[in-house]
C-alpha positions as CSV (number, residue, x, y, z in Angstrom):
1,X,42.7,14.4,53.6
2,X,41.7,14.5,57.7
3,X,39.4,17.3,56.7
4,X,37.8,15.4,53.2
5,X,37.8,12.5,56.1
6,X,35.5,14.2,58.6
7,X,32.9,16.2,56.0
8,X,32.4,12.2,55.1
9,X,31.8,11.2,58.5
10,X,29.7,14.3,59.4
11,X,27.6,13.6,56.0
12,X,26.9,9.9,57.5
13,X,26.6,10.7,61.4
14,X,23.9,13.4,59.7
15,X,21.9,10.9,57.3
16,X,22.2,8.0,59.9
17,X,20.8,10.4,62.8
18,X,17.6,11.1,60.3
19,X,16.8,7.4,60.0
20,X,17.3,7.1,64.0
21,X,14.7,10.1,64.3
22,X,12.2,8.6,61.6
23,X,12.4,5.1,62.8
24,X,11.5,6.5,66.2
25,X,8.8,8.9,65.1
26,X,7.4,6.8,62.0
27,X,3.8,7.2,63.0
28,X,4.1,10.9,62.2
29,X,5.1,10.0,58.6
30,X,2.2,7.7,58.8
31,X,-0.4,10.8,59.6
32,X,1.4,12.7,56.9
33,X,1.2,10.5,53.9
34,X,-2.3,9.3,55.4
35,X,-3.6,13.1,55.3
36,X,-2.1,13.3,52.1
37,X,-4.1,10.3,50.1
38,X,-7.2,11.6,52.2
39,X,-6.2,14.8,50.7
40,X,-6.2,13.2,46.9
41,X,-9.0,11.3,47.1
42,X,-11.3,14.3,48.2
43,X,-9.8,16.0,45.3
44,X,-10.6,13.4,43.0
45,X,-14.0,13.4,44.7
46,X,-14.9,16.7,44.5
47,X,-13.6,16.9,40.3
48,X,-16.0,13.9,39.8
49,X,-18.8,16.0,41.1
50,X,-17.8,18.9,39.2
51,X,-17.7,17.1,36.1
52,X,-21.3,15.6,36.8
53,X,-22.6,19.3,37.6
54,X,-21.1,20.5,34.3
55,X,-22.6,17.4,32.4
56,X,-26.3,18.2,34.0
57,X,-25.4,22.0,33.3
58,X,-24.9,21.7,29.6
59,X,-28.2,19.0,29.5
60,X,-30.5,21.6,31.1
61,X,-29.2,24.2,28.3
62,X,-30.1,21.9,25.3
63,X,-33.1,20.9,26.6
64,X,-34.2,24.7,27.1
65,X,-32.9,25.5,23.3
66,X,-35.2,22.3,22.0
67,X,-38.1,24.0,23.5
């Protein structure tokens, strides 16, 4: 049971010495998940722009087959 007893406490002292680095180091995870939402809204920038290429694409082939 000592043993079952100290994987426990090991299991905690690990998880609570995570929180103690992150609350210390929380601007990192700030540049992180910042980057990250930069990251998907250039993405969502970029397909927008795609989309509108495609769009003027397929407009310049009709009109050429019209005329």
């Amino acid at each position: 049971m000592e043993f079952a007893w100290s994987v426990v406490t090991f299991i905690v002292e690990a998880i609570e010495a995570i929180f103690g680095y992150v609350e210390h180091h929380h601007w990192i995870f700030a540049l992180l998940a910042g980057g990250y939402v930069f990251y998907l809204h250039d993405r969502s920038v970029h397909a927008r722009f795609d989309a509108l290429d495609r769009r003027v694409d397929e407009i310049r082939k009709r009109l050429a087959i019209e005329y």
